[in-house]
VMD Tcl script that builds the backbone (N, CA, C; Angstrom):
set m [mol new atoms 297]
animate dup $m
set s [atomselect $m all]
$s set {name element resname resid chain x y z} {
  {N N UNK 1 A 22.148 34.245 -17.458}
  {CA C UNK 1 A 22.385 33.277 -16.412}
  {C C UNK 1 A 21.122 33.050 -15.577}
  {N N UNK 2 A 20.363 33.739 -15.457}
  {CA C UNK 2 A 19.455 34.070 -14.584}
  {C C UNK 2 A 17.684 32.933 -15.343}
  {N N UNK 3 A 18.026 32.583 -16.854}
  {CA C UNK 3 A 17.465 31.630 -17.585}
  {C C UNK 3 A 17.940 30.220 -17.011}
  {N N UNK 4 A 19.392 30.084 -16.903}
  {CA C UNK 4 A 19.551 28.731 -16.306}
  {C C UNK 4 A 19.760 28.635 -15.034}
  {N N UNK 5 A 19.247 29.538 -14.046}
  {CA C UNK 5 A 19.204 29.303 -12.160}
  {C C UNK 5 A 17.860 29.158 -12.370}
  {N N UNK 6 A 16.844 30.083 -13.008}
  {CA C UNK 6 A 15.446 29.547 -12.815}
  {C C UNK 6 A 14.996 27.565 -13.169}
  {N N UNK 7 A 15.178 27.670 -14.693}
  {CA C UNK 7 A 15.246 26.346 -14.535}
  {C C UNK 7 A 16.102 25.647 -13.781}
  {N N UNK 8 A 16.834 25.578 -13.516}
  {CA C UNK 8 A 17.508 24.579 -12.320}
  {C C UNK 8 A 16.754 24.707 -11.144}
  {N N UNK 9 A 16.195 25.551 -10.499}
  {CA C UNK 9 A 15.279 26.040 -9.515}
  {C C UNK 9 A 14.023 25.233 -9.813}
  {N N UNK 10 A 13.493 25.831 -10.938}
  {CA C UNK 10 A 12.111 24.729 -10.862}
  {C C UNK 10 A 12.326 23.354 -11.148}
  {N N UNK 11 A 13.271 22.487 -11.806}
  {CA C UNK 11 A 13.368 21.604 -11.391}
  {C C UNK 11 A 14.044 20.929 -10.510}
  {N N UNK 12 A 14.345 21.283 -9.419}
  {CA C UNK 12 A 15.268 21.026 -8.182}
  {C C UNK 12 A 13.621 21.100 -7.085}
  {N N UNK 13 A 13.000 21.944 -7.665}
  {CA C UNK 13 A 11.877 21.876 -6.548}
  {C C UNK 13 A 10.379 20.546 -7.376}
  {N N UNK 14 A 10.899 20.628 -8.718}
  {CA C UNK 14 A 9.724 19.585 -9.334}
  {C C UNK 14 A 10.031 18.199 -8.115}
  {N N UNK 15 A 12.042 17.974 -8.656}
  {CA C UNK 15 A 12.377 16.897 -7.651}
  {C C UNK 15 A 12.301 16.642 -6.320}
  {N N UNK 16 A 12.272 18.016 -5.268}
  {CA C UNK 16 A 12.135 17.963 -3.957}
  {C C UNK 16 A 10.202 17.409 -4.017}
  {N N UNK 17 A 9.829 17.691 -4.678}
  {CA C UNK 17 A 8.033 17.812 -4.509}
  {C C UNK 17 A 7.634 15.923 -4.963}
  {N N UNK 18 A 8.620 15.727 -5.894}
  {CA C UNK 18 A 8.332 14.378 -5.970}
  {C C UNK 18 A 8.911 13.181 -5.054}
  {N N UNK 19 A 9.998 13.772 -4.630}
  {CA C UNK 19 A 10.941 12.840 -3.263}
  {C C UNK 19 A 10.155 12.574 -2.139}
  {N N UNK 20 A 9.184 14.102 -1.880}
  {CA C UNK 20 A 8.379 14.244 -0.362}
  {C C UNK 20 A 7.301 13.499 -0.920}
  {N N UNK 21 A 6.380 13.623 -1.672}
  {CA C UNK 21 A 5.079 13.033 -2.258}
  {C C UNK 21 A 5.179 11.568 -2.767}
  {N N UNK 22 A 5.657 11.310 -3.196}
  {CA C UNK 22 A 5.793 9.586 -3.924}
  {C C UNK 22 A 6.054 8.697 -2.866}
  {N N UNK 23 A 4.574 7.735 -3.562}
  {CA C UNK 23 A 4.819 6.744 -2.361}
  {C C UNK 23 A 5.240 5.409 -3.402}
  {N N UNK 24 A 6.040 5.614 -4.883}
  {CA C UNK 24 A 6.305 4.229 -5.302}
  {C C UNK 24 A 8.184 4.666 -5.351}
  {N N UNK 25 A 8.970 3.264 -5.032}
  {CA C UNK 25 A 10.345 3.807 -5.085}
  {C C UNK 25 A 10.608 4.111 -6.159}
  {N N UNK 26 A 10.471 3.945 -7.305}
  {CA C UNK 26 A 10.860 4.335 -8.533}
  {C C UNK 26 A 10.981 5.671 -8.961}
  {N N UNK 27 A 9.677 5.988 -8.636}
  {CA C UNK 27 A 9.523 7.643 -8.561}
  {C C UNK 27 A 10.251 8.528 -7.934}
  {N N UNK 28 A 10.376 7.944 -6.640}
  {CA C UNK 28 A 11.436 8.926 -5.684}
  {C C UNK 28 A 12.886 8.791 -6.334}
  {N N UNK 29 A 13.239 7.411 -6.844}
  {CA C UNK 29 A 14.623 7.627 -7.575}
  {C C UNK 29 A 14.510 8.792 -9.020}
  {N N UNK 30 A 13.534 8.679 -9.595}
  {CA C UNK 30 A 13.374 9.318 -10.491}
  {C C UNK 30 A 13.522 11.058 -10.411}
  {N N UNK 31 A 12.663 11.338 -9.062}
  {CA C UNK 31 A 12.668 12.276 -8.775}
  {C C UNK 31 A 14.269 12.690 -7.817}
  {N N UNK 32 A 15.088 12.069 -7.710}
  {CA C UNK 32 A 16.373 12.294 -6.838}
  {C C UNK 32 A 16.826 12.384 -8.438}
  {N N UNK 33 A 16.906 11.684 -9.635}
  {CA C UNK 33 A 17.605 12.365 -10.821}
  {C C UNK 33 A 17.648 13.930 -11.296}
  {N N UNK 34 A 16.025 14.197 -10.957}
  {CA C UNK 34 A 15.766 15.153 -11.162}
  {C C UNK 34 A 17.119 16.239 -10.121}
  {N N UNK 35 A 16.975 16.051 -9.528}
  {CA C UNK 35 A 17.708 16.814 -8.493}
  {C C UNK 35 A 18.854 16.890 -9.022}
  {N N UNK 36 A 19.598 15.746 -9.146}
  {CA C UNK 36 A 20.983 15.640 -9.635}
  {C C UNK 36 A 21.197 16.576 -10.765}
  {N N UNK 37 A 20.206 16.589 -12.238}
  {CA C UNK 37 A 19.936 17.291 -13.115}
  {C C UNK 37 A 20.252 18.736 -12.628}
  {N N UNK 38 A 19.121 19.230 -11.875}
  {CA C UNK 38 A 19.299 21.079 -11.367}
  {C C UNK 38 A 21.042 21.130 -10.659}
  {N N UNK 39 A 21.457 20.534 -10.334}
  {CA C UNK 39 A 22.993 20.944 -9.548}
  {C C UNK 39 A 23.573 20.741 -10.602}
  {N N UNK 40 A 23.641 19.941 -12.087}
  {CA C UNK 40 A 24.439 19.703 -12.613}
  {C C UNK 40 A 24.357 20.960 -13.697}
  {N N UNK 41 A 23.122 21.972 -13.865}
  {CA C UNK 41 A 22.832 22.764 -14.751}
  {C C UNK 41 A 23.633 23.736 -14.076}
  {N N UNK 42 A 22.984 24.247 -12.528}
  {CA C UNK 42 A 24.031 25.476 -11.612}
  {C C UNK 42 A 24.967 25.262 -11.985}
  {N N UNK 43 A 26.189 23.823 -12.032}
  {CA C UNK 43 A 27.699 23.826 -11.705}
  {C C UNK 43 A 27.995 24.052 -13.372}
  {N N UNK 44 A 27.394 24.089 -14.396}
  {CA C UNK 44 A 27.807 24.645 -15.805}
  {C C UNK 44 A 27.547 26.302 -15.682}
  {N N UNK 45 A 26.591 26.714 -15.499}
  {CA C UNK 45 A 26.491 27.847 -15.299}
  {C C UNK 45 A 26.713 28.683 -14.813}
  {N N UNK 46 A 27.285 28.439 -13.482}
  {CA C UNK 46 A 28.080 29.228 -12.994}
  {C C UNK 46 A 29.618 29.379 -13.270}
  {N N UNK 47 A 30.009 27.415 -13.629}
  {CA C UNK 47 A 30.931 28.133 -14.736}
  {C C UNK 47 A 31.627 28.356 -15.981}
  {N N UNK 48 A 30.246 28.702 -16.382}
  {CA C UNK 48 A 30.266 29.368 -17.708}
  {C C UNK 48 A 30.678 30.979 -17.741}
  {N N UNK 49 A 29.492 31.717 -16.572}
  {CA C UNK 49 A 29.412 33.001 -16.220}
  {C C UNK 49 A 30.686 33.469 -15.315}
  {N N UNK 50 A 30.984 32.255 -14.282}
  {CA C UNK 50 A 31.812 33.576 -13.629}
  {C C UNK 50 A 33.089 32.961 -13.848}
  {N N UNK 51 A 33.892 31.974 -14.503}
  {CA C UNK 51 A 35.337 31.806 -14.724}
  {C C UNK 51 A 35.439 31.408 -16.265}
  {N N UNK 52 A 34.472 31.159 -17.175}
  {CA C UNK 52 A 34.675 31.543 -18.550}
  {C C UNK 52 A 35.498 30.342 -19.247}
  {N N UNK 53 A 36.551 30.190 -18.745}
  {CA C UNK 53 A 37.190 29.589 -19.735}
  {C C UNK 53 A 38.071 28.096 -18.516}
  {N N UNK 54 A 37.392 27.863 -17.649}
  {CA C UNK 54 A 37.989 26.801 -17.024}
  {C C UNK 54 A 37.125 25.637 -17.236}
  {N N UNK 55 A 37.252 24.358 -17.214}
  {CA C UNK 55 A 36.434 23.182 -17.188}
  {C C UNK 55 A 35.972 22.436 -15.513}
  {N N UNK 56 A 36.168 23.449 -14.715}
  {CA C UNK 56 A 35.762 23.079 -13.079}
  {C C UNK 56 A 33.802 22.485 -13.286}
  {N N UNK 57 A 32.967 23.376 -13.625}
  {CA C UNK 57 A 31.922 22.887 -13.850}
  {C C UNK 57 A 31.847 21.548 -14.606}
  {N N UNK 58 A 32.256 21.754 -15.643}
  {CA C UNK 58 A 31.865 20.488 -16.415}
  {C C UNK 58 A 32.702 19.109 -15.687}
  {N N UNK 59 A 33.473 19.323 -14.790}
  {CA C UNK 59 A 34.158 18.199 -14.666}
  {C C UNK 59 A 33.337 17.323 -13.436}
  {N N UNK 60 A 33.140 18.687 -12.587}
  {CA C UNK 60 A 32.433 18.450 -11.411}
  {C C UNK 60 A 30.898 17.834 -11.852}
  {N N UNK 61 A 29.807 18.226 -12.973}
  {CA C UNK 61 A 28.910 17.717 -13.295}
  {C C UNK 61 A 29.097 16.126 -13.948}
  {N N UNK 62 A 30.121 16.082 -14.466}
  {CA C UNK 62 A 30.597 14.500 -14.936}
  {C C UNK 62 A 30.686 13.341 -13.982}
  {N N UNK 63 A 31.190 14.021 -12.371}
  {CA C UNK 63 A 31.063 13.210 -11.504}
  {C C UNK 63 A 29.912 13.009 -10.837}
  {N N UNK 64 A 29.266 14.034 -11.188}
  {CA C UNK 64 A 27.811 13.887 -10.261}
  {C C UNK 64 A 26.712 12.922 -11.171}
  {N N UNK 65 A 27.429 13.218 -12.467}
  {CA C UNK 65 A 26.718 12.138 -13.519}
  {C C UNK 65 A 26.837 10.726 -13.172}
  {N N UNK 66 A 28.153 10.291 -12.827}
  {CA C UNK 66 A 28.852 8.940 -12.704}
  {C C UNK 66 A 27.974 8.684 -11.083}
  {N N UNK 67 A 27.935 9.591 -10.118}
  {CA C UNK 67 A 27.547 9.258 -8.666}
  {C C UNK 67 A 25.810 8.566 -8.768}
  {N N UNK 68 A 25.725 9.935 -9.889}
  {CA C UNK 68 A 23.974 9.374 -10.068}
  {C C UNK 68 A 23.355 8.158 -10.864}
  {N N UNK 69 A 24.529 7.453 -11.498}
  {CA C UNK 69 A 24.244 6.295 -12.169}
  {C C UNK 69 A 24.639 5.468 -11.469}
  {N N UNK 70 A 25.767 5.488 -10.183}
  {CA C UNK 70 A 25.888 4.438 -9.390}
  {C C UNK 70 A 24.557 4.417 -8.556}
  {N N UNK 71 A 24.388 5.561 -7.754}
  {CA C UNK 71 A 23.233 5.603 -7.253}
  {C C UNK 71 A 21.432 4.881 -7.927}
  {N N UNK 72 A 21.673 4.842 -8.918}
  {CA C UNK 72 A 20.216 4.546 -10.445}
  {C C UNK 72 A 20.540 2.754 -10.107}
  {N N UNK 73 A 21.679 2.776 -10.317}
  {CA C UNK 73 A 22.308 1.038 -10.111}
  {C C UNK 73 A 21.955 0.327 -9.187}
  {N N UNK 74 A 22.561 0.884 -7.771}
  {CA C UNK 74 A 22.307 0.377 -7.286}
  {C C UNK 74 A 20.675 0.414 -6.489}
  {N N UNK 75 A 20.134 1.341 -6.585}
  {CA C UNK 75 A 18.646 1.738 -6.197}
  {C C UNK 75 A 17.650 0.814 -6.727}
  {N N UNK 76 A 17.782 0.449 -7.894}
  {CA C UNK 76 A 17.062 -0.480 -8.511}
  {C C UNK 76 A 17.492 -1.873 -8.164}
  {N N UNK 77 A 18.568 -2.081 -7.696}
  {CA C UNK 77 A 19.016 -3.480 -7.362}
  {C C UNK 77 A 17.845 -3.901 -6.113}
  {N N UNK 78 A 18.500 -2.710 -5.056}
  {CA C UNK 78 A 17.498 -2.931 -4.001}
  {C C UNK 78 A 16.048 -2.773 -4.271}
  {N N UNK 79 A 15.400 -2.121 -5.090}
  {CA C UNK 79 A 13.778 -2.178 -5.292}
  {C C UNK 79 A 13.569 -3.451 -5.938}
  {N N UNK 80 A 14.886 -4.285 -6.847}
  {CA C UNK 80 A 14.613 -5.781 -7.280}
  {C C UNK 80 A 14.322 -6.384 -6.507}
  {N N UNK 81 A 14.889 -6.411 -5.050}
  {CA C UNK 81 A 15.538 -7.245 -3.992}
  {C C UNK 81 A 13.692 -7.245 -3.139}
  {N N UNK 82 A 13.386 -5.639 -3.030}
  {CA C UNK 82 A 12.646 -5.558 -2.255}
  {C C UNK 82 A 11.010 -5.882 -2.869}
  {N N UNK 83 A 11.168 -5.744 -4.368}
  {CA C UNK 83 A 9.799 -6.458 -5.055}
  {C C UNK 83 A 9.874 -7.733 -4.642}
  {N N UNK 84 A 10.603 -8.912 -4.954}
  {CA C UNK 84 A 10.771 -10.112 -4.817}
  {C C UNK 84 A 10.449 -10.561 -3.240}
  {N N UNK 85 A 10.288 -10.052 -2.438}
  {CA C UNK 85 A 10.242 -10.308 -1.162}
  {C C UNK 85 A 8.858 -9.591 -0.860}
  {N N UNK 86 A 8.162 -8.788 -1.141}
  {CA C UNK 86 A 7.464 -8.566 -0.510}
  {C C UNK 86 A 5.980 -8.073 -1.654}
  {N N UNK 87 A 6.416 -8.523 -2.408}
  {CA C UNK 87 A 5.200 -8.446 -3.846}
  {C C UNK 87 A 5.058 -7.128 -4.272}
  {N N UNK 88 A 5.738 -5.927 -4.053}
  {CA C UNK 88 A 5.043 -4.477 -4.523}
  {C C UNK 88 A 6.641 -3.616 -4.314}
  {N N UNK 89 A 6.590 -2.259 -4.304}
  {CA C UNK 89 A 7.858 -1.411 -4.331}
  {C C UNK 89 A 7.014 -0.088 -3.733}
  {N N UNK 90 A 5.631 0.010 -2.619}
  {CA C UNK 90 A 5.350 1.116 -2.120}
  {C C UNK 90 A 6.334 1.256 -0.938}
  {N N UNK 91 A 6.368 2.523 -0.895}
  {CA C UNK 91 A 7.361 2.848 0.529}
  {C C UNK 91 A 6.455 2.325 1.976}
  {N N UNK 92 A 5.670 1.959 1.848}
  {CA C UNK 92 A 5.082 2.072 3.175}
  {C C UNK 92 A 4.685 0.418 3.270}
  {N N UNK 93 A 4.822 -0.145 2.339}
  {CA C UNK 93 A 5.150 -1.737 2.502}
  {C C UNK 93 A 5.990 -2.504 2.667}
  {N N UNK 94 A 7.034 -1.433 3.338}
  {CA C UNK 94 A 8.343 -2.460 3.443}
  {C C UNK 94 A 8.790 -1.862 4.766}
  {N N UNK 95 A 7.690 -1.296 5.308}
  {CA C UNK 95 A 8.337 -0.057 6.562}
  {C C UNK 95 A 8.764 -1.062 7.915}
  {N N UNK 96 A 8.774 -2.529 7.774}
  {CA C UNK 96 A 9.238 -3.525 9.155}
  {C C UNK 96 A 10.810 -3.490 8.539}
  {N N UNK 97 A 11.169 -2.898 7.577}
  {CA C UNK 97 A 12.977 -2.987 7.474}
  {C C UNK 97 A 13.075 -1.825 8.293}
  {N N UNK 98 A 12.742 -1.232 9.014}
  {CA C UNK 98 A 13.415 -0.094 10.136}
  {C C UNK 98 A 13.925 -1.081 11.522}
  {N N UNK 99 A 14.455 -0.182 12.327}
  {CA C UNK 99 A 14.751 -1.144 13.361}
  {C C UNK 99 A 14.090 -0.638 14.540}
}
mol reanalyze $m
mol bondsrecalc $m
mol representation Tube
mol addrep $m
């Protein structure tokens, strides 16, 4: 078990390192998959190891699958929305949408 918390670990931190650092949106969505990925490896693995024979993990990772493709959906809608308007998709070129 201790094979699949590490990897989930290093990539939960590949994704935190690319969320804080990336200045194109794509990347940061890319890197929020990543994330989704490491929770979805923990919630098999843990239960794999500690209840064996229930489908709680896998069911719970199925939804986080479905959340993260709504999320992929709609993320890209808005980086469509926000190329078209303002010629580029850096985070720091669109920073007059704050209020």
């Amino acid at each position: 078990m201790q094979y699949y918390l590490m990897l989930a670990a290093l990539l939960f931190v590949i994704g935190l390192f690319g969320v804080i650092t990336r200045r194109n949106t794509i990347g940061i969505l890319m890197s929020l998959e990543l994330m989704f990925n490491a929770a979805n490896i923990n919630l098999v693995a843990f239960n794999r190891y500690i209840s064996g024979d229930g489908l709680t993990g896998q069911i719970f990772a199925i939804f986080i699958i479905v959340v993260a493709a709504a999320e992929a959906t709609i993320g890209l809608a808005i980086v469509l929305l926000i190329y078209r308007n303002w010629r580029g998709i850096d985070t720091d070129s669109y920073s007059v949408m704050k209020w």
